[in-house]
C-alpha positions as CSV (number, residue, x, y, z in Angstrom):
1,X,162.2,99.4,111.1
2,X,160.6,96.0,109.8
3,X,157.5,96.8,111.8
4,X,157.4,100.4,109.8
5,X,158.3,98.4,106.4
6,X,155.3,96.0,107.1
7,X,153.0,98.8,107.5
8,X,153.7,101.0,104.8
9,X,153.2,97.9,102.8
10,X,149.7,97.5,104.0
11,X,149.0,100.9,103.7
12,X,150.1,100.9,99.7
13,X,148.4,97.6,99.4
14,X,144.8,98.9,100.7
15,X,145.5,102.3,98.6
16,X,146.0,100.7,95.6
17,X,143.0,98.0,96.0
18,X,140.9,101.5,97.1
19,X,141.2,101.9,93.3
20,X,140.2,98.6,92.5
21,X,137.0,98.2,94.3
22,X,133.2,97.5,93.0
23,X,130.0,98.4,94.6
24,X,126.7,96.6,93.2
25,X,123.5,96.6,94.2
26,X,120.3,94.7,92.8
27,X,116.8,92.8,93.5
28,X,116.6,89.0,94.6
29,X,113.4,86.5,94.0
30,X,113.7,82.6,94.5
31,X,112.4,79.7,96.2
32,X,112.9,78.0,99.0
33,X,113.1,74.7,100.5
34,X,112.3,74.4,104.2
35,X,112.3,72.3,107.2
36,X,113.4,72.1,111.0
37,X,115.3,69.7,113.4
38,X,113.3,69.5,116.8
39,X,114.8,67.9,119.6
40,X,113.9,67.2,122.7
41,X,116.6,67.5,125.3
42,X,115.5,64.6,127.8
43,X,116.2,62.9,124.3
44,X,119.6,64.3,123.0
45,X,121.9,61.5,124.8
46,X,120.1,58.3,124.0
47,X,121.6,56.0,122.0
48,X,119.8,55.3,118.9
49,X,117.6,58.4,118.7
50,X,118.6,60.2,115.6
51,X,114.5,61.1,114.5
52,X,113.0,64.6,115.3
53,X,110.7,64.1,118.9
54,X,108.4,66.8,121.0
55,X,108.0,65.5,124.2
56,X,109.9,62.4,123.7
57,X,107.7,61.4,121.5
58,X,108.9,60.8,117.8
59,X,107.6,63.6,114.9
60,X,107.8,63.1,111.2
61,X,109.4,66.3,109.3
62,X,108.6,67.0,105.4
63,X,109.7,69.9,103.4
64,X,108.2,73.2,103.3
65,X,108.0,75.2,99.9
66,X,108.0,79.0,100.3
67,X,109.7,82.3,98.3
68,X,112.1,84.7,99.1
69,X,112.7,88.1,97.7
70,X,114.5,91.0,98.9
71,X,117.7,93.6,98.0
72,X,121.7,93.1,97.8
73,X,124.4,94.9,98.4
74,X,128.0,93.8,97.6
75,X,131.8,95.7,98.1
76,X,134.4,94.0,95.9
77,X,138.1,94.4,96.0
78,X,139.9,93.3,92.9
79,X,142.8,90.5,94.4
80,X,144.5,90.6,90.9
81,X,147.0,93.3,89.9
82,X,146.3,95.0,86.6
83,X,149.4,93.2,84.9
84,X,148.4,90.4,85.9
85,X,146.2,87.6,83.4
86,X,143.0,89.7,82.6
87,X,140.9,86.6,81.2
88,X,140.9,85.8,85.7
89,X,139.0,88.4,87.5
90,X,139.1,87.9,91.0
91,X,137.4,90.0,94.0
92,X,137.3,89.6,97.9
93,X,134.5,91.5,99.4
94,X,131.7,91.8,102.2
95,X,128.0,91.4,101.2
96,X,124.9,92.2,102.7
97,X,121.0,93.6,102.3
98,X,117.8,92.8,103.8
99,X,115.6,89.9,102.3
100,X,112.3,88.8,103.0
101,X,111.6,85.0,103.7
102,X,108.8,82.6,103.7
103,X,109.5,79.5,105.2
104,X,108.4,76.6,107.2
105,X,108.1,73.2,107.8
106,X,105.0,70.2,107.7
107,X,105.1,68.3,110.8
108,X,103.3,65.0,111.2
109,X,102.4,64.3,114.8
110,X,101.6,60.1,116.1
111,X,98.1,60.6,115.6
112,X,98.8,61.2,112.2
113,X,97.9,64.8,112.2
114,X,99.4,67.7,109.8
115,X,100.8,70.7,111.3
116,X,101.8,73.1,108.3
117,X,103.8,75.8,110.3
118,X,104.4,79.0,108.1
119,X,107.2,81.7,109.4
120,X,108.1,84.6,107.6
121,X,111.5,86.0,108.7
122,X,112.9,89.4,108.1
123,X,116.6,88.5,107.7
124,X,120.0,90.7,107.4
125,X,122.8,88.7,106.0
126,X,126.8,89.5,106.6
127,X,128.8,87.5,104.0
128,X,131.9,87.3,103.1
129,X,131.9,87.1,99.4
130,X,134.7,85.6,96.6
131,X,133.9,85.8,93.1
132,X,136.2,84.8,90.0
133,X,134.9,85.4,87.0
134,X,131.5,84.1,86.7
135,X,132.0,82.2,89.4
136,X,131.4,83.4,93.3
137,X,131.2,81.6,96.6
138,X,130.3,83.3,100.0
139,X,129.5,82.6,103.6
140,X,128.7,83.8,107.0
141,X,126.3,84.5,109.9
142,X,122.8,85.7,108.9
143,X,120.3,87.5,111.4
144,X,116.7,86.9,111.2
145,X,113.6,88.7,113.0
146,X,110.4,86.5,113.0
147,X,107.0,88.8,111.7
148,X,104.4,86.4,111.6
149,X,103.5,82.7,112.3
150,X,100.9,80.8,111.1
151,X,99.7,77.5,112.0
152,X,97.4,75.0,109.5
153,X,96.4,71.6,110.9
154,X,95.0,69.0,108.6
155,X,94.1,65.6,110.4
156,X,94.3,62.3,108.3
157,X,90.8,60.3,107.4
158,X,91.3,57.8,110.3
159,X,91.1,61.2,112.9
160,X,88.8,63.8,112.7
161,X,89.2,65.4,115.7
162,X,91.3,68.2,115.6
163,X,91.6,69.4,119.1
164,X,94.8,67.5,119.7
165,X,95.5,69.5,122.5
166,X,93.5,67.3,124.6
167,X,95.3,64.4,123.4
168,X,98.3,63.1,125.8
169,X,100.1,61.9,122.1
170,X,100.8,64.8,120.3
171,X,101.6,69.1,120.6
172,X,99.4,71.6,119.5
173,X,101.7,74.4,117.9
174,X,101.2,78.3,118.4
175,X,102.7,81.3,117.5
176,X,104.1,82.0,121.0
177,X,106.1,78.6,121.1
178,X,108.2,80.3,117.9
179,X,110.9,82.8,119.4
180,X,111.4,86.0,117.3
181,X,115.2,86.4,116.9
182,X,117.5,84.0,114.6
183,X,120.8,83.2,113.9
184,X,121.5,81.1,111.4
185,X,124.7,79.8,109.4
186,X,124.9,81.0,105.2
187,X,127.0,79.2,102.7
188,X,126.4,78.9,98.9
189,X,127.6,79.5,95.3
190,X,126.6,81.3,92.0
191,X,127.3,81.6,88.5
192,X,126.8,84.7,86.1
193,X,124.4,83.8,83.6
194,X,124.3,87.0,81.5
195,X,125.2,90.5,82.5
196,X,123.9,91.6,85.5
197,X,121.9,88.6,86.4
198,X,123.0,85.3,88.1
199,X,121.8,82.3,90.1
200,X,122.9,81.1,93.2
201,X,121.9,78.0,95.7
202,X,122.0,79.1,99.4
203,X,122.2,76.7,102.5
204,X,120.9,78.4,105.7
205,X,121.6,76.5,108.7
206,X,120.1,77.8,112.3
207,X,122.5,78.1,114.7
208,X,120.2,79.8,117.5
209,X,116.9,77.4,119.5
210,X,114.0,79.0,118.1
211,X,111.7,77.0,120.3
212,X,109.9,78.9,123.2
213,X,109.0,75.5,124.5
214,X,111.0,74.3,127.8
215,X,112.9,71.7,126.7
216,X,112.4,71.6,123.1
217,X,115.2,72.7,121.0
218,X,113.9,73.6,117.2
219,X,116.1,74.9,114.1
220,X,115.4,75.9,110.7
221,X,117.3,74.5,107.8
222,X,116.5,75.0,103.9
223,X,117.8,75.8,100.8
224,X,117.3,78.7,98.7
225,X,117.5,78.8,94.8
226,X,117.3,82.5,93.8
227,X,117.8,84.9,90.6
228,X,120.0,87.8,91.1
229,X,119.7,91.2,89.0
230,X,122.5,93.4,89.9
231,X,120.6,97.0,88.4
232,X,123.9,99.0,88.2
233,X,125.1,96.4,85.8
234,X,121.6,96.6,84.2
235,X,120.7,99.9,83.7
């Protein structure tokens, strides 16, 4: 009879939030702020290594400035019951949409060499998404398909030659040494700025080895800053 009770409960509760619930939709542009870990396992127990190595060998990482742009999609339930304090609006919901990502990462090799490696991800978040008010927080798992890679290499004055390959003290990057699936960990925040438009800081954190390379382990990291227009808000 309790188990019954419970259930009817839950049933009422979901009816009544059925009522309640929200649906936007809008367009995305921002910035981002890129780099990568790389590690190479022969490397990842010895004491006192905490730099980014290829080979063993130690590799400076700078950050990467791309753009983003893509589409959201965002199902709210209200949490607060109508007789409840209407200056605090509060909604639980699941978010998603597809969004379009340029990213990457400078590398600086021993020989002093610049690798600018560009990537451009096709990515899918699935976020769980809390919003009072003007203010909303969400996180979750983010899939990402690689489209392109592209590789600039800019050696410093004291070495001109570029084919590094040949050179036993550094790694010559290529598109097929990028994998072309991601995973990556999403959390950030945002703040309603005017109806229908916000801004929001996102930290992405890869969670899959996007290295192709045998025994080099490679993931993104960056943070986005990005305007939100939510059009049914809008228009």
């Amino acid at each position: 009879m309790k188990l019954k009770t419970a259930f009817t409960i839950l049933f009422l509760t979901i009816a009544q939030n059925m009522y309640s619930q929200e649906f936007n939709y809008g367009l995305r542009v921002g910035t981002i702020l890129s780099q990568q870990t790389l590690m190479s396992e022969s490397m990842a127990n010895v004491i006192g290594v905490n730099y980014n190595t290829i080979g063993g060998l130690p590799y400076d990482v700078n950050t990467y400035t791309g753009y983003n742009f893509g589409a959201n999609l965002e199902l709210s339930f209200k949490l607060s019951p109508e007789d409840y304090d209407k200056r605090i609006k509060s909604y639980l919901g699941l978010r998603s949409g597809i969004n379009y990502s340029s990213q990457g990462v400078i590398v600086e090799d021993p020989n002093r060499t610049f690798y600018t490696n560009k990537l451009n991800y096709l990515q899918i978040p699935i976020l769980i998404n809390f919003r009072m008010n003007n203010f909303n927080f969400f996180i979750g798992p983010q899939i990402g398909n690689i489209l392109n890679v592209k590789t600039e290499i800019k050696a410093s004055t004291s070495n001109y030659n570029l084919d590094t390959a040949s050179s036993s003290n550094s790694f010559r990057f290529s598109e097929n040494d990028f994998g072309d699936k991601e995973t990556t960990f999403v959390y950030g925040f945002g703040y309603k700025i005017y109806k229908g438009i916000s801004i929001e800081v996102k930290s992405t954190r890869g969670i899959t080895n996007i290295s192709n390379v045998n025994g080099e382990i490679w993931k993104n990291k960056s943070f986005d800053f990005t305007l939100n227009f939510y059009l049914n808000e809008i228009l």
